[in-house]
C-alpha positions in Angstrom: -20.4 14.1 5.7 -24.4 14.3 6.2 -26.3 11.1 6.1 -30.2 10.7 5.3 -31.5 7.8 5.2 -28.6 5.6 4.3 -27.3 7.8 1.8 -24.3 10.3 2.7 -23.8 13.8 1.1 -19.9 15.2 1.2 -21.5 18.8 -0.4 -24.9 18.9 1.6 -25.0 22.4 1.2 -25.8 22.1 -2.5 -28.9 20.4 -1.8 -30.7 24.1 -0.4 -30.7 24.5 -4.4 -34.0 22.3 -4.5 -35.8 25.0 -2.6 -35.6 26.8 -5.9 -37.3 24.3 -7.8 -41.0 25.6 -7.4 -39.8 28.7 -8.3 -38.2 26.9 -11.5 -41.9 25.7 -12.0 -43.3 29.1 -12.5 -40.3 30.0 -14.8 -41.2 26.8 -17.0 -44.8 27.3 -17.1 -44.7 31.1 -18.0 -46.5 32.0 -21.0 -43.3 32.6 -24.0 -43.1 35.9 -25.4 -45.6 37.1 -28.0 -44.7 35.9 -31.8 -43.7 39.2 -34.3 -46.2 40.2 -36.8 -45.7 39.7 -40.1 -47.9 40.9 -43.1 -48.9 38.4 -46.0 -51.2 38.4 -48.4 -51.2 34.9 -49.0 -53.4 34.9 -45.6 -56.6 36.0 -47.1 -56.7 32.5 -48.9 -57.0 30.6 -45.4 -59.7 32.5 -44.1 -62.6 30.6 -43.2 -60.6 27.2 -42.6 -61.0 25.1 -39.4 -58.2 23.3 -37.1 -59.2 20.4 -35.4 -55.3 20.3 -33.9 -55.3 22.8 -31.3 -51.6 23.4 -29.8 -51.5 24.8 -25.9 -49.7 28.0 -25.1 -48.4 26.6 -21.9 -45.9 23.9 -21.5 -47.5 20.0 -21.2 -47.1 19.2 -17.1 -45.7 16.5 -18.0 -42.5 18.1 -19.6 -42.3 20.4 -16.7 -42.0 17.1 -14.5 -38.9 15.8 -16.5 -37.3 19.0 -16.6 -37.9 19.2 -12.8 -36.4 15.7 -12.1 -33.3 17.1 -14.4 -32.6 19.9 -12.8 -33.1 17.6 -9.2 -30.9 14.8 -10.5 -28.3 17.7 -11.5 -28.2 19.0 -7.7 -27.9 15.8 -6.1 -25.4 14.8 -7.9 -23.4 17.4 -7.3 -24.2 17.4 -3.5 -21.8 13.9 -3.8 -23.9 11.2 -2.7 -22.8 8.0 -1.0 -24.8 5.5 -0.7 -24.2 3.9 2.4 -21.1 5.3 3.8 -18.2 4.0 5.9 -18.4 5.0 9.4 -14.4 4.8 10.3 -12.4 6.5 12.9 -11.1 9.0 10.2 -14.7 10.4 9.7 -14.5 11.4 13.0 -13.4 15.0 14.4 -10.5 16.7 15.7 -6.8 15.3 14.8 -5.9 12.1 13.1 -2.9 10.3 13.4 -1.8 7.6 11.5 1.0 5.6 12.5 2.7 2.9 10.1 5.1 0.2 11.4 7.2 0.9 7.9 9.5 -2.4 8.4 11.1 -4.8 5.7 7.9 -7.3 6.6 5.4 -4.9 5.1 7.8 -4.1 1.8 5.7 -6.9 -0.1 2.4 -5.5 0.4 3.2 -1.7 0.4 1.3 -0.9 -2.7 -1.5 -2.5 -0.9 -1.3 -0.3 2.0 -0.8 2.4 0.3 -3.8 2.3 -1.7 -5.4 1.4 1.9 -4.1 5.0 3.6 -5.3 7.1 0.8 -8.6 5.8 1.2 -8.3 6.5 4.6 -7.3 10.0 3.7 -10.5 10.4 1.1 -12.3 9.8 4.2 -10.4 12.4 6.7 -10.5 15.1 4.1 -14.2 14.8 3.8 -14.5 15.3 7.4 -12.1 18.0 7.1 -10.0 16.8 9.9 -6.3 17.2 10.2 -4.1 14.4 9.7 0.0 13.8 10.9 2.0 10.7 10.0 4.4 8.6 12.3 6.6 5.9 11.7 7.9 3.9 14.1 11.3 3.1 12.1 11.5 6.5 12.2 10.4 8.4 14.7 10.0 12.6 13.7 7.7 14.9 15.3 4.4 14.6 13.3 3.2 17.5 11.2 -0.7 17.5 11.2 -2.1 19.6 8.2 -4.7 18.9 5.5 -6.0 15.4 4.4 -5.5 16.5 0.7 -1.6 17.1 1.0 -0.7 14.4 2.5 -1.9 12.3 0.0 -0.1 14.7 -2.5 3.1 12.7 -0.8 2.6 9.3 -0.4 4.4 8.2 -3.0 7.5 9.5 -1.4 6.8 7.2 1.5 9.4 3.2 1.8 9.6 1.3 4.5 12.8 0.3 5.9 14.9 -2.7 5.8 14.4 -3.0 9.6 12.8 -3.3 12.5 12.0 -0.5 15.3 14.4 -0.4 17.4 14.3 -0.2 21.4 15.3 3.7 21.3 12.9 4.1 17.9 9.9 2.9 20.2 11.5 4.9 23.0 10.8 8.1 21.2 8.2 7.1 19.4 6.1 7.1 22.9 7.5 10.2 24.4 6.8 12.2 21.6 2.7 10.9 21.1 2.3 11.2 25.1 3.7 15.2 24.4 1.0 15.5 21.5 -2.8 17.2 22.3 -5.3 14.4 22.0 -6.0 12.4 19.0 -7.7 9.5 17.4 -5.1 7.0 15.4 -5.0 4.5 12.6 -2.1 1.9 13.0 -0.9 0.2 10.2 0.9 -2.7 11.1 2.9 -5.4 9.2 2.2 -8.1 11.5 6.0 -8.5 12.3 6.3 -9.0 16.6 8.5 -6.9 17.8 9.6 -5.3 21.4 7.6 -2.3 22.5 4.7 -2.5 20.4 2.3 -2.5 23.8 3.7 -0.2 25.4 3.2 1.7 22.1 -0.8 0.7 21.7 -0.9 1.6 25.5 0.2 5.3 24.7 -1.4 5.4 21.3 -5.3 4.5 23.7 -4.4 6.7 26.7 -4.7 9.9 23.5 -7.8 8.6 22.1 -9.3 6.0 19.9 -7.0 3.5 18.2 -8.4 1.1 15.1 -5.2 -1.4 14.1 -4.8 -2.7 10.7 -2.8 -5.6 10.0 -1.9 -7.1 7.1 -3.6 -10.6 6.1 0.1 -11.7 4.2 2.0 -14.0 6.0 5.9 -13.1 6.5 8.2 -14.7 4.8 12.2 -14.6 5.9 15.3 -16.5 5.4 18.2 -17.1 7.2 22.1 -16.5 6.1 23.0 -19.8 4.0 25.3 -22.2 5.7 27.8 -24.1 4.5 28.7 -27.6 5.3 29.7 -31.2 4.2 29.6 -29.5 0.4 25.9 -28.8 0.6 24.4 -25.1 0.8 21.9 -25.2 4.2 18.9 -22.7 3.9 16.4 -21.8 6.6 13.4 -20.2 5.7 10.8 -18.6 8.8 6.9 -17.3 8.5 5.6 -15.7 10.8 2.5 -17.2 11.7 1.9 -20.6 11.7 -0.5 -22.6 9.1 -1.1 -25.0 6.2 2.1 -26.6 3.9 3.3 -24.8 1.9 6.5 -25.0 -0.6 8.6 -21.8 -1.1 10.9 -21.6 -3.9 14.7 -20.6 -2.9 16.8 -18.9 -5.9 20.2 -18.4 -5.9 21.5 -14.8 -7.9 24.6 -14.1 -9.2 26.2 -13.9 -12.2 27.4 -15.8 -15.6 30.9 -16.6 -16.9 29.9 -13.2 -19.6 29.0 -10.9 -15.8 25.1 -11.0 -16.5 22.9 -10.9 -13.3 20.9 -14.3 -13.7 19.5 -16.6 -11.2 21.9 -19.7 -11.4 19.9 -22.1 -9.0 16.4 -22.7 -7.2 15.9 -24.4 -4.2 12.7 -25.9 -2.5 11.4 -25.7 1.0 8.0 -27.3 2.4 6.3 -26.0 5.9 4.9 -28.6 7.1 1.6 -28.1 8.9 1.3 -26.0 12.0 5.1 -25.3 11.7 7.3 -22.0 11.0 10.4 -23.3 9.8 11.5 -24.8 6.8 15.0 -25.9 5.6 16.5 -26.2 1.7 19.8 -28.1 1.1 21.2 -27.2 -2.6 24.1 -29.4 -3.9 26.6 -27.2 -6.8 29.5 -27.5 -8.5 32.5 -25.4 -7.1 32.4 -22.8 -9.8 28.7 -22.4 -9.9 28.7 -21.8 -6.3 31.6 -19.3 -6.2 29.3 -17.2 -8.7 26.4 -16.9 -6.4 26.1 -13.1 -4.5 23.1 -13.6 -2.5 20.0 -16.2 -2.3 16.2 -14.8 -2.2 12.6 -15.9 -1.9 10.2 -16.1 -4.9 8.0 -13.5 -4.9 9.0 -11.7 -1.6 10.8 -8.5 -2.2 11.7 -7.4 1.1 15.5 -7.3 3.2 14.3 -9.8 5.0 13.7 -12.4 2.3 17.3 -11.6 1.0 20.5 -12.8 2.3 23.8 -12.1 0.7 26.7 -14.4 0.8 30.5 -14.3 1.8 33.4 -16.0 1.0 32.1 -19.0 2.7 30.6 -20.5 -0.2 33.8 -20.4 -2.6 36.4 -21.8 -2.9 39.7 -20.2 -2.0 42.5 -20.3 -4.2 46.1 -20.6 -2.3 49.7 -19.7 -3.7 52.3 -21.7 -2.2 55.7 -19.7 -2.2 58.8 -21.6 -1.2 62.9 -22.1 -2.5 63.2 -25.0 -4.9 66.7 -25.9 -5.8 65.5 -27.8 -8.0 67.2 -31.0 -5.8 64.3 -34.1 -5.4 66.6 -35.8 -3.2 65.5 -32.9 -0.5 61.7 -32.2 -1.3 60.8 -34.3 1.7 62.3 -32.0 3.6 60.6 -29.3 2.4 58.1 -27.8 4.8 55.5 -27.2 1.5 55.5 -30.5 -0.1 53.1 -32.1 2.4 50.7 -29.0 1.9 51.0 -29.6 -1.9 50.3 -33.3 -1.5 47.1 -32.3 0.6 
């Protein structure tokens, strides 16, 4: 992209076209071709009459001035003008890689970061630089080629419903230390994990590195916990900050097999805290419905836990020889677990 004055061009080569304006000038103001002669006898009548309107056989300047502008609108818009243009890392040159964390904590904002790397690519292709793509959840060899077809396949592109692992960031680093040099946008989804310096260290010692993070705080919960007849749920973020109540709903299904949400929970942050705990109190049947809790409004794996057998209440046959005699049922090694 060329830049004058504030203003940024993505076709400046269009713009040569206004060299051809003065000759445009000389085209306008040429004299139109002669009118055809027509015989009529009728003319003999006007003979002798006056105009006082006199008409010019040029074109007003004025007219040629507004065409002119036209036809110099028409150019630059098509030279692509911008007015005041970004100056980012991918309007740089040579090779652009951009690297996405691609865990469960960016899963709520992905449309949103989406939107943010195609902007990014918009950018690269007008500085007709090469992009390649690498995500730490899972690492591949990165395939640089055109700006323009990447963005032909970012809807393909999910994060995973987990974290890099120690071998992901492993060979994640030995295969950007392998690569020619490179500038690199880094999308991260603000989730700590281990490795991520000794990724930004690699990711700097191959060229410039711009980092950006997501402003949402995450949002997780913990597996629910049974105990003294009251359903425990702990709920994390990931930063610190103000109060804040989360809603807590319980899925599962009704007595006719519909997928409903048979309970909601509350749990309140307090300031300058992380962790936050619901308690939910249910019937024995409504709780042995319940396949999994989640958190209002997060749809990631990690605000999702399913449930086991811990929350319902087992059913027990007891299988044993009555003779049908009550003088020996005391005797019977099942009647005391019956009576329990």
């Amino acid at each position: 992209m060329t830049v004058l004055g504030g203003i940024g061009f993505t076709a400046p080569w269009l713009l040569t076209a206004l060299l051809a304006l003065p000759i445009l000038w000389l085209i306008l103001r040429a004299v139109p071709p002669a009118p055809i002669r027509r015989r009529f006898p009728g003319v003999a009548l006007l003979l002798g009459l006056t105009d006082d309107e006199t008409v010019s056989d040029r074109t007003p300047w004025w007219l040629l001035l507004l065409r002119m502008l036209a036809v110099a609108a028409i150019i630059l818009g098509l030279a692509g003008p911008v007015l005041n243009p970004e100056v980012d890392r991918a309007e740089g040159d040579g090779p652009l890689l951009i690297v996405l964390d691609g865990t469960w904590a960016g899963a709520t904002r992905w449309p949103q970061q989406i939107q943010a790397i195609e902007a990014q690519l918009t950018r690269a292709s007008r500085a007709e630089r090469t992009v390649g793509f690498l995500t730490l959840t899972r690492p591949d060899e990165p395939s640089f080629q055109s700006a323009d077809v990447w963005r032909s396949r970012l809807a393909g592109f999910a994060p995973a419903p987990w974290q890099p692992s120690e071998a992901d960031i492993a060979r994640a680093t030995k295969i950007m230390s392998n690569l020619p040099d490179f500038d690199t946008l880094w999308f991260s989804d603000a989730l700590d994990y281990s490795g991520r310096d000794a990724v930004l260290d690699t990711l700097q010692s191959r060229g410039a590195v711009e980092v950006y993070q997501t402003a949402a705080n995450v949002l997780a919960i913990a597996p629910a916990v049974y105990e003294n007849n009251v359903v425990n749920l702990n709920v994390a973020r990931a930063i610190p900050g103000l109060e804040r109540e989360v809603v807590i709903q319980a899925e599962g299904r009704d007595p006719a097999g519909n997928a409903r949400i048979l309970a909601t929970a509350f749990a309140s942050f307090d300031q300058g805290t992380t962790t936050a705990m619901a308690e939910l109190s249910l019937p024995s049947e409504l709780r042995a419905r319940i396949t999994g809790f989640t958190i209002a409004g997060q749809r990631s794996a990690g605000a999702t836990t399913l449930v086991d057998d811990a929350l319902r209440r087992r059913e027990v046959a007891l299988i044993g020889n009555d003779g049908g005699e009550e003088g020996l049922q005391l005797l019977s090694p099942l009647h005391y677990i019956e009576q329990a």
